[in-house]
N, C-alpha and C positions, 0 to 999 in steps of 0.2 A: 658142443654148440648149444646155446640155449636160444629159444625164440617164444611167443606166444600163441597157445593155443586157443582156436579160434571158438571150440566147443566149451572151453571153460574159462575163458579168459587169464587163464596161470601162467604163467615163466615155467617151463618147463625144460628137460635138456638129455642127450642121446647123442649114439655116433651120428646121425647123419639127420640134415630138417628133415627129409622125406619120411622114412622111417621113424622118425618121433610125431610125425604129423600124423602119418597112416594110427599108428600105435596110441596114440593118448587119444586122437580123436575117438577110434574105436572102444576101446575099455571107458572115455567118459561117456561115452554113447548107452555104453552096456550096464552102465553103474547108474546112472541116470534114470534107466527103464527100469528098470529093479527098486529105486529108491523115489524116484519121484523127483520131478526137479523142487519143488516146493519144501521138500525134507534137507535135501542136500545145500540147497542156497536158498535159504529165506529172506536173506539179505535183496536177492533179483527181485522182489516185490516195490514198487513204493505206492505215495501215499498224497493227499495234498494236504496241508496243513495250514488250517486257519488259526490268524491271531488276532487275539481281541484284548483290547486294554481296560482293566476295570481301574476304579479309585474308590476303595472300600467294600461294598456290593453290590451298588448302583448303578452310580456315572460311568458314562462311556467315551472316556476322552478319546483325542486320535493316537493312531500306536507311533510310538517319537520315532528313533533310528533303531534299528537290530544292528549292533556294532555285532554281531557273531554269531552262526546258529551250526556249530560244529559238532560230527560225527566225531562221539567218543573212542571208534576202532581206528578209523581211516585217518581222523583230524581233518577231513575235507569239509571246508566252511562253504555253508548256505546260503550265507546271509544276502547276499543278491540276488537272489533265487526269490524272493519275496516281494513281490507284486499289489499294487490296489488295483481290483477289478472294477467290472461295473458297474457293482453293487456296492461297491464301497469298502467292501471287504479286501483287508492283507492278508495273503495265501503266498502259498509256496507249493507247485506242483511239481510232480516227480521226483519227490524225496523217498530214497532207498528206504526201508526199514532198519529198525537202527534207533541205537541210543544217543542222545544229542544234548550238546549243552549254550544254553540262548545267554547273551547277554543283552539285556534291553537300556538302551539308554535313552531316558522318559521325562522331561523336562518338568526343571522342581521339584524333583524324588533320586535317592542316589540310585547309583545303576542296579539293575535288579539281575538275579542269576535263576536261571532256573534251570532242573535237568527234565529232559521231554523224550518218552517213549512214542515212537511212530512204530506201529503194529497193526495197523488197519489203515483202509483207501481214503479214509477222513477224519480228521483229526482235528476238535475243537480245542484249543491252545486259549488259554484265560490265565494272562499274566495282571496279578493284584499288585501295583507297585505300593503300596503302602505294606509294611510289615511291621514284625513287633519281636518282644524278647519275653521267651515264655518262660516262665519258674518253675520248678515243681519241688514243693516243699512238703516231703515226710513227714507225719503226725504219728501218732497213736492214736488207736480208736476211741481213746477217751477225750485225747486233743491233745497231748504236751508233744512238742516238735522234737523229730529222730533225727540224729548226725548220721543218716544212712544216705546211698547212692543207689536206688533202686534202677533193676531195669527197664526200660522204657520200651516195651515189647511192639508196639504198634503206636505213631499218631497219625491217622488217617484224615484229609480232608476231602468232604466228595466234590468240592468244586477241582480239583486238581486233578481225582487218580495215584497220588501219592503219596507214599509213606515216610513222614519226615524224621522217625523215631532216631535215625542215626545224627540227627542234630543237636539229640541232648549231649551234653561235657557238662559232668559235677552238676546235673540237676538243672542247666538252664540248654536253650535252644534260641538261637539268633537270626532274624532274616525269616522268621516265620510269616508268609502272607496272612493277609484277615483272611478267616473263611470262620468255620465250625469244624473242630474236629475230635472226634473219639480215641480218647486216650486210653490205652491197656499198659499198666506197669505189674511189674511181678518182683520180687524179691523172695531170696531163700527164708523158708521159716516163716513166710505171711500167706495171706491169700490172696489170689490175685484181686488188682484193684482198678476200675472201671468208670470212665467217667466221660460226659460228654465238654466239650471245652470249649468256650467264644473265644475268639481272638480278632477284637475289635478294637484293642485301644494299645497305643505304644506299651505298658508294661503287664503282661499278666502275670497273675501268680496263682497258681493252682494246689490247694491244700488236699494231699491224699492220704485220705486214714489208711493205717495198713495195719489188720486183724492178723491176730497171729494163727497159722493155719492149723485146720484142726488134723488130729489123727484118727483115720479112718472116719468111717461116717457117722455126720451128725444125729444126736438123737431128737426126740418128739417132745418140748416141754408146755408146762401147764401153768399159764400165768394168771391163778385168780385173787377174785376181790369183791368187796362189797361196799356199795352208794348208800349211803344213810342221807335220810331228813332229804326226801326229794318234793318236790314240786308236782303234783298232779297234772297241773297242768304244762311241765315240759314234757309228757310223755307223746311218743315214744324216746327210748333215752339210746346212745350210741355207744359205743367205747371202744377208741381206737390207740393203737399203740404203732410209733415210729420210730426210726431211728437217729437220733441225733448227728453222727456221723455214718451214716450209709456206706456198708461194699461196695455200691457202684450205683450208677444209674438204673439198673434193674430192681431194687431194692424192694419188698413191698412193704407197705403198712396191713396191719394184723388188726380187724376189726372183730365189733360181736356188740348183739342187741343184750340189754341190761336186761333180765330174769327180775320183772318187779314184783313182790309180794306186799302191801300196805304201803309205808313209807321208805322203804329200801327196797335194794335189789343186789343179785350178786350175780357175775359174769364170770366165765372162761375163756382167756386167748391163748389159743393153742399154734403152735409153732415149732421151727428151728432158731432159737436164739443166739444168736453170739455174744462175746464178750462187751461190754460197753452200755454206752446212757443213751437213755431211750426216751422220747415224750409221751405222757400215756394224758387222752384228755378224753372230757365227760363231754357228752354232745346232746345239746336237749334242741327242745322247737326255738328256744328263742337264740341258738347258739351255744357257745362254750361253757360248760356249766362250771369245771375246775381245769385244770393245765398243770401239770407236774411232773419235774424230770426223775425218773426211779435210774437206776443201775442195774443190770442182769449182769449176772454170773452163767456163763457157758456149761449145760451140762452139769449145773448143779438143782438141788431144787430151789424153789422161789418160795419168799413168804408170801402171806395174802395183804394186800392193799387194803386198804381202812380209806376212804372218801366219805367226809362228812360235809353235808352241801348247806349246812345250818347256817344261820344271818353271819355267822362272823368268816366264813366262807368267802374270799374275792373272787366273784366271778368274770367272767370275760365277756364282753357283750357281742352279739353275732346276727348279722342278718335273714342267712341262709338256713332254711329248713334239710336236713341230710336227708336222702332219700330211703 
């Protein structure tokens, strides 16, 4: 005989209802206070969930129809469940916890999908119906483009809460709303690579240098040089070195004040270098004194720089005084 039990809501089944009723209710009883019911059914929790319609970042149109707003375990659709209050807001109260998948159908934009975690009593839902098709296109650190399929280990948007990285197939990702989001890719043999990413416009395409990764750790290098025929009057003098295709968005520039003795001067930038081209420029009061792209070699030593800032010199003109 099977029936339902009243302590846990299950189909359960025994010789006789009394007997199954006595007996499951009891041990769910006993399990329960030992476990917590909070541990055992998290699902018994819900939530209410508000939705709000954006168009790009801004605009706050009205939210069109929710043709769906289905529990990915149960398949039990919501989408009636969703209400304007009298605030003007569309909510949906007493939604179980639970993973769920909304289809929005949003007048002038195609239908929009999104998958939505309810885990807490309130839940701010920002469906962007504009979206886009992201690229992500492998470079080398120096720039020439790699026929590789890196993994796309995180892309994270914080208007969402979620992680869209499983949309990448062969480098590209479809149906990505506008937001902002931080991309982390990794591939064998590089270092991971890091970058923050708009997606504001129908097509993006994001270039990721990927440095080839080093073994064991990096050492301390010494990247000097000396300014000839300077200017008195651009003192005090800058010298800063970047990277032309940066690891990630963390990336720093390597600065250092020029060492002037008469008409020259000579500097140290001390660092971890990696492989790749670097911008290294002079900075004086009036601006950019020179601009030029060097190449470092990883872990090898460096020559010394020769900057000659003499009339035949093109300099770059600059408003800002560096601090």
């Amino acid at each position: 005989m099977k029936y339902r039990c009243r302590s846990c809501n299950g189909i359960q089944s025994g010789r006789s209802e009394r007997v199954g009723k006595l007996g499951t209710g009891v041990a769910c009883a006993a399990l329960l206070g030992i476990l917590g019911s909070a541990t055992l059914w998290p699902w018994s929790k819900t939530g209410t969930v508000y939705l709000y319609v954006v168009d790009g970042l801004s605009a706050d149109p009205k939210v069109g129809q929710i043709k769906s707003f289905k529990n990915k375990q149960t398949g039990h659709d919501l989408a009636k469940t969703f209400r304007m209050d009298h605030h003007q807001q569309v909510k949906a109260t007493g939604v179980a916890y639970g993973y769920y998948d909304l289809k929005l159908d949003q007048p002038g934009f195609p239908e929009v999908e999104r998958s939505v975690d309810v885990f807490q009593p309130e839940v701010d839902l920002y469906v962007d119906v504009r979206t886009a098709t992201v690229h992500l296109i492998p470079i080398h650190a120096l720039g020439g483009s790699m026929d590789l399929e890196p993994k796309v280990v995180s892309f994270k948007g914080d208007a969402y809460g979620l992680d869209l990285a499983s949309s990448f197939k062969a480098n590209t990702a479809k149906k990505v709303p506008y937001g902002v989001y931080d991309l982390l890719v990794e591939d064998r043999g590089f270092d991971p690579y890091k970058e923050q990413v708009d997606v504001l416009q129908p097509e993006v395409w994001v270039l990721a240098p990927l440095q080839v990764g080093r073994l064991g750790p990096a050492s301390t290098q010494i990247l000097s040089g000396i300014v000839k025929n300077l200017d008195p009057n651009e003192e005090p003098i800058y010298i800063r070195l970047v990277s032309v295709f940066p690891d990630g968005v963390d990336s720093p520039a390597i600065d250092s004040k020029l060492d002037i003795s008469g008409n020259s001067g000579i500097f140290d930038l001390i660092g971890v270098f990696s492989s790749g081209e670097y911008a290294l420029m002079t900075i004086g009061r009036s601006g950019i004194l020179d601009f030029r792209r060097i190449e470092i070699t990883a872990n090898s030593p460096q020559n010394p720089v020769v900057i000659d800032l003499g009339e035949k010199t093109k300099r770059v003109p600059g408003k800002e005084r560096p601090n």
